[in-house]
C-alpha positions as CSV (number, residue, x, y, z in Angstrom):
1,X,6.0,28.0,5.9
2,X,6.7,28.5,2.3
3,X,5.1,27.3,-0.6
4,X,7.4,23.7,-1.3
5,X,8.9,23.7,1.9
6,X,9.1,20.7,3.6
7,X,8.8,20.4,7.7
8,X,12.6,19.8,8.1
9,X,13.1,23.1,6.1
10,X,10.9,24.7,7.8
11,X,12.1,24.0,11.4
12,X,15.7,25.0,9.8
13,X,14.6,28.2,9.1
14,X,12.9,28.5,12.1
15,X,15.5,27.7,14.7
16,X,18.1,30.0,12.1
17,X,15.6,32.8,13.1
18,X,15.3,32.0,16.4
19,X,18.5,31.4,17.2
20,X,19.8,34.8,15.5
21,X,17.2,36.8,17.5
22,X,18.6,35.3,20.5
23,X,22.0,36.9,19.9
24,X,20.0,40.2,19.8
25,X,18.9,39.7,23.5
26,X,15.5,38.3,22.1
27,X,14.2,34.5,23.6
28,X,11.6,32.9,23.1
29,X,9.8,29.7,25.9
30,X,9.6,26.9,24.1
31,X,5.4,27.3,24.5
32,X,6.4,30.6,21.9
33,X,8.0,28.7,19.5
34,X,5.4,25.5,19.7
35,X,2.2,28.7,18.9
36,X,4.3,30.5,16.5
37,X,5.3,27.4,14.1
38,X,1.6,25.9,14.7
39,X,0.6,29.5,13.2
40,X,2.7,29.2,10.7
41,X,1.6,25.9,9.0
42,X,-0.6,26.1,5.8
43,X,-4.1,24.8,5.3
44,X,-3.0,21.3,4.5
45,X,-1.9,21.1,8.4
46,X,-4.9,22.8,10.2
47,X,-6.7,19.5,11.1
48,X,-3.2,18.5,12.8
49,X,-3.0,21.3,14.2
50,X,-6.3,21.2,16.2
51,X,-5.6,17.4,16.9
52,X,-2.1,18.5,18.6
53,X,-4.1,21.7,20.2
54,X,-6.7,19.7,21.8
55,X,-4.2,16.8,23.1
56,X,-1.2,17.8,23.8
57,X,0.2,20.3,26.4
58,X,1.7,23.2,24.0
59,X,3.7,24.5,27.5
60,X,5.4,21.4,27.8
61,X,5.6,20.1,24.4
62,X,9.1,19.6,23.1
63,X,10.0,21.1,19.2
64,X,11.5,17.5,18.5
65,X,8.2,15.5,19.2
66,X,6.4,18.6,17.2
67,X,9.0,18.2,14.4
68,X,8.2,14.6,14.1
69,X,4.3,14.7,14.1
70,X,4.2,17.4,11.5
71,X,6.9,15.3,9.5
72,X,4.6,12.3,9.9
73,X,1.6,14.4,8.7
74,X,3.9,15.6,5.8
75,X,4.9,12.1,4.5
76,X,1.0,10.5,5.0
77,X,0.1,13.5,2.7
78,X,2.6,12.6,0.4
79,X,1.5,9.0,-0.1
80,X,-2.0,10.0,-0.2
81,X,-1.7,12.6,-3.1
82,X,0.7,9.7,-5.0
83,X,-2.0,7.3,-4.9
84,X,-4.9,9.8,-6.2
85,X,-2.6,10.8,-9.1
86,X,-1.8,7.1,-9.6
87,X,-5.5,6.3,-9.3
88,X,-6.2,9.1,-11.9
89,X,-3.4,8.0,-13.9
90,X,-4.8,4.1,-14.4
91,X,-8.4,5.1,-14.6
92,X,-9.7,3.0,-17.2
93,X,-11.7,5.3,-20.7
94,X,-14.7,3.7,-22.4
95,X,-14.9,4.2,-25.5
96,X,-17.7,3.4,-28.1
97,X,-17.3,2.4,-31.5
98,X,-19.6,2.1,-34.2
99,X,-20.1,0.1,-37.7
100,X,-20.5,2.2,-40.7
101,X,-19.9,-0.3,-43.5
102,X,-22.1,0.1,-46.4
103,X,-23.4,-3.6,-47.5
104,X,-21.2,-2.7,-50.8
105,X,-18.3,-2.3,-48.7
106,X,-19.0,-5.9,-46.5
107,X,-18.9,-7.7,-49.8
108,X,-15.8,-6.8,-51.2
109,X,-14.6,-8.0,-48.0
110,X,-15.7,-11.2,-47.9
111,X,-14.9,-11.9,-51.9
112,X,-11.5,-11.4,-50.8
């Protein structure tokens, strides 16, 4: 997977491949294709990737319900980096101020 690439892009690319290497003589079980794009996801991914490892049955597992657990994976990650920038964006700044008026200074202000 590429740098900004989203999941949908991703599986675009992938079937493209796949389905070109396939006109060379060159297939792939759907069990291939389930390893290879699980290989292929960045760090962000890896702890949905062991989740679907450890539960699912990768020989039997369908690219479509693949496609839409990464994609769900992708959007949660989405909201959650919005709302630490938002949180970073509102967080309040104390700031300290001090007096440095001379007495001089306080009673020219209150002649006025």
């Amino acid at each position: 997977m590429e740098k900004d690439e989203s999941i949908s892009q991703m599986f675009t690319r992938f079937t493209s491949i796949i389905n070109s290497l396939g006109a060379l003589g060159k297939t792939f079980l759907n069990s291939e294709s389930v390893s290879k794009i699980l290989r292929s996801l960045p760090r962000a991914y890896r702890s949905n990737v062991v989740v679907i490892q450890g539960t699912k049955d990768l020989s039997k597992l369908p690219l479509e319900e693949l496609m839409g657990s990464l994609m769900t994976h992708e959007i949660l990650m989405k909201v959650t980096n919005e709302d630490e920038r938002e949180e970073k964006k509102n967080k309040g700044i104390a700031l300290k101020a001090a007096m440095l008026e001379s007495n001089e200074e306080r009673r020219r202000i209150c002649r006025r």
